[in-house]
C-alpha positions as CSV (number, residue, x, y, z in Angstrom):
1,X,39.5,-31.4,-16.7
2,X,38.8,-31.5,-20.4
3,X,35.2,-31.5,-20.4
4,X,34.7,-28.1,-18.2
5,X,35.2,-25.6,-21.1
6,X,32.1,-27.2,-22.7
7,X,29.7,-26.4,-19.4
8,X,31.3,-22.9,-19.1
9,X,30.3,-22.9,-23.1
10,X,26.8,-24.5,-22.1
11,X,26.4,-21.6,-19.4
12,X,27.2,-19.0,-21.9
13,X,24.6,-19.9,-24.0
14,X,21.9,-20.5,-21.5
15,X,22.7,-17.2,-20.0
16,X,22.7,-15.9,-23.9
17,X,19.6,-17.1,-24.3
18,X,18.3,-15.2,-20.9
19,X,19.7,-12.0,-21.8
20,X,17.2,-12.6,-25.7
21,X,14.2,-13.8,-23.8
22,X,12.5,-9.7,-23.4
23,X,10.5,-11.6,-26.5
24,X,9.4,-14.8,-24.5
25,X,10.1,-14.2,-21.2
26,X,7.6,-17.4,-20.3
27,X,9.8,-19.8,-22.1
28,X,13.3,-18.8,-19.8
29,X,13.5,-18.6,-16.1
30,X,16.0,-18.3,-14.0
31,X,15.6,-18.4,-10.6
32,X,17.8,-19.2,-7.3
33,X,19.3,-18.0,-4.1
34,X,22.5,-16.9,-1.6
35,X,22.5,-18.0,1.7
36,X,25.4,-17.2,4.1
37,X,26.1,-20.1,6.7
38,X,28.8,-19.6,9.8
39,X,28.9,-22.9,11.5
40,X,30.6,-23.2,14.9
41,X,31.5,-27.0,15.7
42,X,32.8,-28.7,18.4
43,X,35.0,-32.0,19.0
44,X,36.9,-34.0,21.6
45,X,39.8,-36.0,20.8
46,X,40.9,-39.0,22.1
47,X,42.2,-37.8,25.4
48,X,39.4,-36.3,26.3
49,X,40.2,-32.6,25.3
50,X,37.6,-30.5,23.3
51,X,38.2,-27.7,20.1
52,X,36.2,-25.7,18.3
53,X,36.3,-24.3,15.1
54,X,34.9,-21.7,13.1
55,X,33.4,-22.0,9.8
56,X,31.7,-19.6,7.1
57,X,30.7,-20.2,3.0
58,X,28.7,-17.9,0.9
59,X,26.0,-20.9,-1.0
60,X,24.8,-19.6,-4.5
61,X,22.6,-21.6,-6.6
62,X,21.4,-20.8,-9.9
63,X,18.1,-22.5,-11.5
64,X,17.9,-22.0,-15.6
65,X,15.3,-23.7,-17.2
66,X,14.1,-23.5,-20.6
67,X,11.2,-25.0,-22.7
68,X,11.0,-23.6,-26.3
69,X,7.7,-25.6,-26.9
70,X,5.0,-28.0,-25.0
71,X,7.1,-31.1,-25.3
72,X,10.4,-29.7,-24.6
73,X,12.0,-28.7,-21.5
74,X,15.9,-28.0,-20.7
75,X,17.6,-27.1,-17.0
76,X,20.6,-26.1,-16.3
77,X,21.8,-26.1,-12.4
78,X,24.3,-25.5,-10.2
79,X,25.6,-24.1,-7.0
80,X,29.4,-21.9,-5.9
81,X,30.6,-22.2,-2.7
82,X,32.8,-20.1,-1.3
83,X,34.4,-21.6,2.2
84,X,36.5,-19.8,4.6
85,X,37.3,-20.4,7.8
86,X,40.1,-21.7,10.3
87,X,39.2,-24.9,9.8
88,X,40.8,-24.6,6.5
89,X,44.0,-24.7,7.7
90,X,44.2,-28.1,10.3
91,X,43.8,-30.2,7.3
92,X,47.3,-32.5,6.9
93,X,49.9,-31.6,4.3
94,X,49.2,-32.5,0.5
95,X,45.7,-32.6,1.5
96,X,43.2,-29.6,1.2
97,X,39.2,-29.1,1.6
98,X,39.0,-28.1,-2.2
99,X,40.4,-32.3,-2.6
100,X,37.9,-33.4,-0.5
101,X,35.0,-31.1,-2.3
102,X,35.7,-32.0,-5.7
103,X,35.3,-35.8,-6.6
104,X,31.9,-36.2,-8.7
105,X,30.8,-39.8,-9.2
106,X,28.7,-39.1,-12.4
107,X,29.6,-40.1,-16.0
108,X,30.9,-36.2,-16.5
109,X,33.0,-34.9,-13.9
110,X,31.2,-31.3,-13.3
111,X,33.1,-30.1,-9.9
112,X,35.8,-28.2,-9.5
113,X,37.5,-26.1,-7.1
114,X,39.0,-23.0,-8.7
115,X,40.2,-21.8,-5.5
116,X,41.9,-24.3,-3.0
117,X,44.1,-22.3,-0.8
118,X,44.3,-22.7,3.1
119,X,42.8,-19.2,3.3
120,X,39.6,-19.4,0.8
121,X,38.1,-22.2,-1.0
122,X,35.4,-21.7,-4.0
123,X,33.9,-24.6,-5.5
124,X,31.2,-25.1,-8.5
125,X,29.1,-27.7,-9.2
126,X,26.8,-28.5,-11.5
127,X,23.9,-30.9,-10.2
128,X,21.2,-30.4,-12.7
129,X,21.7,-30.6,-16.6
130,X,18.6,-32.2,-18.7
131,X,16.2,-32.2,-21.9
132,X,12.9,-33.7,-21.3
133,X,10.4,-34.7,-24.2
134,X,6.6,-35.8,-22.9
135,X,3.7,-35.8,-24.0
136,X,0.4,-37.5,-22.6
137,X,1.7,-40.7,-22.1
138,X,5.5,-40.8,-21.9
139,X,8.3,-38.7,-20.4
140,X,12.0,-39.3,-21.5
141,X,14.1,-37.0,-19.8
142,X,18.4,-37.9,-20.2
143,X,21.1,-35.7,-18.5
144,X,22.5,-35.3,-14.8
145,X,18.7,-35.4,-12.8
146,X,17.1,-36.2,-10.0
147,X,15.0,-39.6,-9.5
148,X,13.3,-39.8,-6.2
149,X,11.7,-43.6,-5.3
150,X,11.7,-42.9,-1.9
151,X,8.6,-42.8,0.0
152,X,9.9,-42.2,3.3
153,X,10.7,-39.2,4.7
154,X,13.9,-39.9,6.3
155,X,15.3,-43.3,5.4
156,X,14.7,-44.9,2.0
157,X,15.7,-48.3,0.8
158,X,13.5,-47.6,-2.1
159,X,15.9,-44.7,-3.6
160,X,18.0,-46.8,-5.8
161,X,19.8,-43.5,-7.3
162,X,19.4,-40.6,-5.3
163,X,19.4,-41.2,-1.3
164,X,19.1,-38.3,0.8
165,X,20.8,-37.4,4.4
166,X,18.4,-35.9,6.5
167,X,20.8,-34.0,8.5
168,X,22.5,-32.8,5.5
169,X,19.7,-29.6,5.8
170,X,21.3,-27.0,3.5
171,X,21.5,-28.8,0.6
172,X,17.5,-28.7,-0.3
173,X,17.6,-29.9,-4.0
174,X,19.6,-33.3,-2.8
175,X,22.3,-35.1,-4.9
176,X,21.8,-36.1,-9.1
177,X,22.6,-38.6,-11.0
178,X,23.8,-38.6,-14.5
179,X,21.8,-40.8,-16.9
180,X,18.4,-41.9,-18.6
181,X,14.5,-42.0,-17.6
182,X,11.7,-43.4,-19.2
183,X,8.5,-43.2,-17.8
184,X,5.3,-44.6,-19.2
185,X,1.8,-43.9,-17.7
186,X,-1.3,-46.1,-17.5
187,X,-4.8,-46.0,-16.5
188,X,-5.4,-43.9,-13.8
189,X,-2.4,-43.3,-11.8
190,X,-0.4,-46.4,-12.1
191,X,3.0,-46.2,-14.1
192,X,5.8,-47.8,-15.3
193,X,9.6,-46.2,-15.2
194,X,13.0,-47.1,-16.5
195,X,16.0,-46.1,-15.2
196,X,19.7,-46.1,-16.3
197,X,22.6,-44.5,-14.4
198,X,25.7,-43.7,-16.2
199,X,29.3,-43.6,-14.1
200,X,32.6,-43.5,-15.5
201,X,33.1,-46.9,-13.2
202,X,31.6,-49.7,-14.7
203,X,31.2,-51.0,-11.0
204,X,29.0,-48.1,-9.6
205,X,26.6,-48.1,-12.7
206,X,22.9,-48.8,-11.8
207,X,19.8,-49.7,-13.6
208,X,16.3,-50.6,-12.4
209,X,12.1,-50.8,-13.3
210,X,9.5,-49.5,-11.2
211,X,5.7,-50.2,-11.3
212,X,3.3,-47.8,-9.5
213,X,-0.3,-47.9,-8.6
214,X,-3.0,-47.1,-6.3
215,X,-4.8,-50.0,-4.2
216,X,-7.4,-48.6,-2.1
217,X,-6.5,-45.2,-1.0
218,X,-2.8,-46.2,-0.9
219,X,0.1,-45.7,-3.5
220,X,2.1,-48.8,-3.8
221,X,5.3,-49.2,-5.7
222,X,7.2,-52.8,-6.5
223,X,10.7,-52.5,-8.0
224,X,13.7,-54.4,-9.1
225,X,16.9,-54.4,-11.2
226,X,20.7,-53.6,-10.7
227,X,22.1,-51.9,-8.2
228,X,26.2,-51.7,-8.5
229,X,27.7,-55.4,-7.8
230,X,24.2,-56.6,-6.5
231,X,20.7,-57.1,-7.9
232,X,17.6,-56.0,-5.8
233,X,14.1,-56.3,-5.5
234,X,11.8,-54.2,-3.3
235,X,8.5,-53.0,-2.5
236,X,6.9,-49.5,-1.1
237,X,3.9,-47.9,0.2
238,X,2.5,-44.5,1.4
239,X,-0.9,-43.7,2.4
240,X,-3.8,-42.8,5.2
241,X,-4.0,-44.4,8.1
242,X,-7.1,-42.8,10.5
243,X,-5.9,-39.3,9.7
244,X,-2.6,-40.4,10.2
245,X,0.5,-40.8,7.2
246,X,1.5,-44.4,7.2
247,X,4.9,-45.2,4.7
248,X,6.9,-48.1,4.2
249,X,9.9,-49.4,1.7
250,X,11.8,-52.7,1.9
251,X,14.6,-53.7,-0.4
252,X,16.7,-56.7,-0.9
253,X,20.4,-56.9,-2.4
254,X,21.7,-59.7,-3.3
255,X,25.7,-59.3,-4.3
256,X,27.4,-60.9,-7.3
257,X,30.8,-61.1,-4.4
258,X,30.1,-64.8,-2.8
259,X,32.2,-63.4,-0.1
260,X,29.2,-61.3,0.9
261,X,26.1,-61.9,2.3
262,X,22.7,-60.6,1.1
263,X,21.6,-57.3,2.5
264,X,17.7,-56.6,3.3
265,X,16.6,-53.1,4.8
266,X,13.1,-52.2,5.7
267,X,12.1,-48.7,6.8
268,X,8.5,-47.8,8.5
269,X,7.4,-44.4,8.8
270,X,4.3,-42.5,10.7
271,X,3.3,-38.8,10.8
272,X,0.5,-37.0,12.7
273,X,-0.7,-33.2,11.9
274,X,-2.2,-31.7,14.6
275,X,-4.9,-29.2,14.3
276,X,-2.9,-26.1,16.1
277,X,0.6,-26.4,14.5
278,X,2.3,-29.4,16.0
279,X,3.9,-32.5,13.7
280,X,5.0,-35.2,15.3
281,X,6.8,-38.2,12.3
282,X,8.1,-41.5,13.8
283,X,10.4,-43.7,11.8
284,X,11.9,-47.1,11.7
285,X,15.0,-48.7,10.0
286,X,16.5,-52.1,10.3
287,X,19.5,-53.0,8.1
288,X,20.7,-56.6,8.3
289,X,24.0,-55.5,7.2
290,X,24.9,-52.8,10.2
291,X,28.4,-52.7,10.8
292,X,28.2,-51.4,14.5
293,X,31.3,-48.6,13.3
294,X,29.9,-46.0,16.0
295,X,32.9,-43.9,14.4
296,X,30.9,-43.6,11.0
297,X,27.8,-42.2,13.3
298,X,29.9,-38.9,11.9
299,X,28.0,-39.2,8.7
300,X,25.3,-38.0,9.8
301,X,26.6,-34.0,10.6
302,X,25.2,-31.6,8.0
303,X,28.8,-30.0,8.0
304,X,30.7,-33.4,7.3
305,X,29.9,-33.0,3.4
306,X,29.9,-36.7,2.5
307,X,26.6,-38.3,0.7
308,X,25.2,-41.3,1.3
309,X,24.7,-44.4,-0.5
310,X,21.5,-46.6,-0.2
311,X,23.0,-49.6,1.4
312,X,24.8,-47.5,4.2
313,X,21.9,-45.3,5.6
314,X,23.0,-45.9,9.0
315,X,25.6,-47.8,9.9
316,X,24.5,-50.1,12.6
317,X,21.4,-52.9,12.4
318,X,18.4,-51.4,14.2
319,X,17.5,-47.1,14.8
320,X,14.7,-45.0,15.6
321,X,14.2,-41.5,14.6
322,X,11.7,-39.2,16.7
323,X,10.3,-35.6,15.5
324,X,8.3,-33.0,16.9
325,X,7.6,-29.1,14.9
326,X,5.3,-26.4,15.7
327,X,4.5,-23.3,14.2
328,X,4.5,-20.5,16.6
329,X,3.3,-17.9,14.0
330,X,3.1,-18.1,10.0
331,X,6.7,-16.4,10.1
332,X,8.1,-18.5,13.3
333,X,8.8,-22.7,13.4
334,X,10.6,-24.7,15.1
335,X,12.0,-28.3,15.5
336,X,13.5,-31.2,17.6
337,X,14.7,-34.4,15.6
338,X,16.8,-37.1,17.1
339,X,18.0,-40.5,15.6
340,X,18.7,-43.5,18.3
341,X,21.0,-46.2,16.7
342,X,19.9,-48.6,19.2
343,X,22.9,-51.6,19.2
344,X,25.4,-48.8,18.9
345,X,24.1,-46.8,21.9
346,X,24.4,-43.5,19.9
347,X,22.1,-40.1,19.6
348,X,21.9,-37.8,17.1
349,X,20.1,-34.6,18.3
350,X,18.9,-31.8,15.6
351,X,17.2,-29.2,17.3
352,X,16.5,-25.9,14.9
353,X,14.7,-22.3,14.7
354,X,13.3,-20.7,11.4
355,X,12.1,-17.0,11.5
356,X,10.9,-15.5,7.9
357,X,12.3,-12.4,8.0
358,X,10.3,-11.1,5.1
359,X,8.8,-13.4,1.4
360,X,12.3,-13.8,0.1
361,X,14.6,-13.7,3.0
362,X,15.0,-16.3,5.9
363,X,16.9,-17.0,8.8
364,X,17.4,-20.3,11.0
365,X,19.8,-21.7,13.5
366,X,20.3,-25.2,13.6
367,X,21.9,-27.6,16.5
368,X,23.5,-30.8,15.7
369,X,25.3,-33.1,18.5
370,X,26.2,-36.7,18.5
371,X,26.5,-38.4,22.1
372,X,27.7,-41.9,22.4
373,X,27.5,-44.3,25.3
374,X,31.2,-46.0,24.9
375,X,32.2,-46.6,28.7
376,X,31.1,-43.3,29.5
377,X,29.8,-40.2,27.8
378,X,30.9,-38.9,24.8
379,X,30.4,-36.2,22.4
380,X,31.7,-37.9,19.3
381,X,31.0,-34.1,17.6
382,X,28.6,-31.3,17.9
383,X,28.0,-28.1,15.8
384,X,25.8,-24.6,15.8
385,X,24.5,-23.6,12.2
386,X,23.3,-19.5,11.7
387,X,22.1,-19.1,8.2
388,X,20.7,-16.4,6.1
389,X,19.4,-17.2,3.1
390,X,17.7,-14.7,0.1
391,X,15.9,-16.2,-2.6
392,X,15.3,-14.7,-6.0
């Protein structure tokens, strides 16, 4: 709480500085976007009986970025939500969606809920705050970023810092993390890069190297460092196979806890263009550590608001994810995903429709449904997803 009169200060200023740029209007930027998402989702409880529930939020994000010479570059970024909805008010006593909203794991807390009522909820956050220095041959760049080592599309052991949930679709930009990145480049397009992540618990602080380079036609990456309570090692690859993308990442953790055993999770991935507008993208992940909780199969719903972590992508030893898109028209896609997590006997089914409604305004609906096989058929949760979405 005592650090969020200096962003709203930061803010000021970088919206100061927009309102002076008529002189250097290259330098500033802002850019961004509203979207409006009503979510319908369904549920069955114990015995059998199902509910639904109705829920809306207005999503703005703002983009500032600033770079006052050739070296220098600053961003500012962050998104309001605005949630309303019935299913505001079935959360328990003492408890509130605002609550569950708010926690950031970062060095700075920069969330914050400045509505939390059971009527309306509005929530800020700011994901993005940087300065970057480069020049030919390094790149420093400290502040609450993004850093991306994942080669996979959908499941990366590789992404120390910032994992992604695939089903979590309306947060494009993903997750940041608050802390330091040095990156040094080589001959050709090898590379070497530093990481440090800051956190207020010494515990969840993070730290790694990564060496990159091309070996015929492929990009190859072999990292290692500290991750948390465990030190890892791992290893990735993307390139062509025949036409054909071929991607891989495998990571080992071994925990300073004697009490727990060593974790290694490998992820394969393979995706096909076809000539008239069809994708198909296969992918494979095994994680030594599965827990079999078919309960935490939950995670993966776009409206459950939780992030992941890189040593609980999925929650059970052994899934399969399938996809197939097609473009209809330039202005029409659509899409089928599912995820199998095989030992669990679970499915997680993302069907969605995108229509551009014009250059800057969009609209999709989105399916998600979970179905487990626990002596019988169940729909462990299900939702519909209508969004609008205008970007500026």
């Amino acid at each position: 709480m005592v650090v969020r009169p200096l962003f709203v200060a930061i803010w000021l200023f970088f919206v100061s500085l927009l309102a002076d740029a008529q002189s250097e209007p290259k330098n500033l930027t802002l850019r961004g976007y509203v979207k409006d998402l009503r979510i319908l989702s369904f549920s069955e409880d114990s015995s059998g009986n199902s509910r639904s529930l109705q829920q809306n939020f207005i999503h703005n994000r703002l983009n500032l970025r600033y770079a006052p010479s050739q070296h220098w570059e600053g961003a500012l970024e962050l998104r309001n939500r605005f949630f309303y909805g019935e299913f505001l008010k079935y959360y328990p006593p003492g408890a509130s969606y605002g609550s569950f909203l708010e926690p950031d794991p970062g060095m700075l807390d920069m969330n914050w809920s400045w509505i939390d009522n059971s009527n309306l909820v509005a929530h800020t956050a700011i994901d993005r705050m940087w300065v970057n220095w480069s020049n030919e041959k390094w790149d420093l760049r400290l502040g609450r970023q993004r850093v991306n080592w994942g080669q996979n599309l959908v499941w990366n052991p590789n992404d120390l810092f910032n994992v992604l949930n695939f089903a979590d679709f309306d947060y494009e930009e993903r997750p940041g993390m608050d802390g330091i990145r040095v990156q040094r480049y080589l001959s050709g397009s090898s590379a070497i890069e530093a990481v440090w992540q800051f956190n207020r618990e010494p515990t969840e602080r993070s730290a790694a190297l990564r060496y990159r380079f091309n070996f015929k036609s492929y990009d190859i990456q072999l990292l290692g460092g500290r991750y948390r309570q465990n030190w890892s090692l791992g290893t990735g690859w993307a390139g062509n196979l025949k036409g054909s993308g071929l991607k891989g990442e495998l990571t080992a953790f071994i925990p300073d806890n004697d009490s727990l055993k060593e974790q290694f999770l490998a992820s394969v991935s393979w995706d096909y263009s076809f000539r008239k507008g069809t994708y198909v993208h296969t992918s494979f992940l095994y994680n030594s550590r599965g827990l079999g909780d078919i309960a935490r199969l939950s995670q993966l719903s776009g409206s459950s608001g939780g992030q992941l972590d890189v040593q609980t992508l999925m929650p059970n030893s052994w899934s399969v994810f399938g996809q197939v898109s097609h473009s209809f028209h330039p202005l029409l896609s659509t899409s089928l995903a599912a995820i199998w997590a095989v030992d669990l006997g679970g499915i997680f089914i993302m069907p969605q429709i995108g229509y551009s409604l014009r250059q800057d305004l969009d609209l999709s609906l989105v399916g998600q449904g979970i179905i487990i096989d626990d002596n019988g058929v169940q729909n462990l949760g299900s939702a519909l997803f209508l969004r609008l979405k205008w970007s500026f």
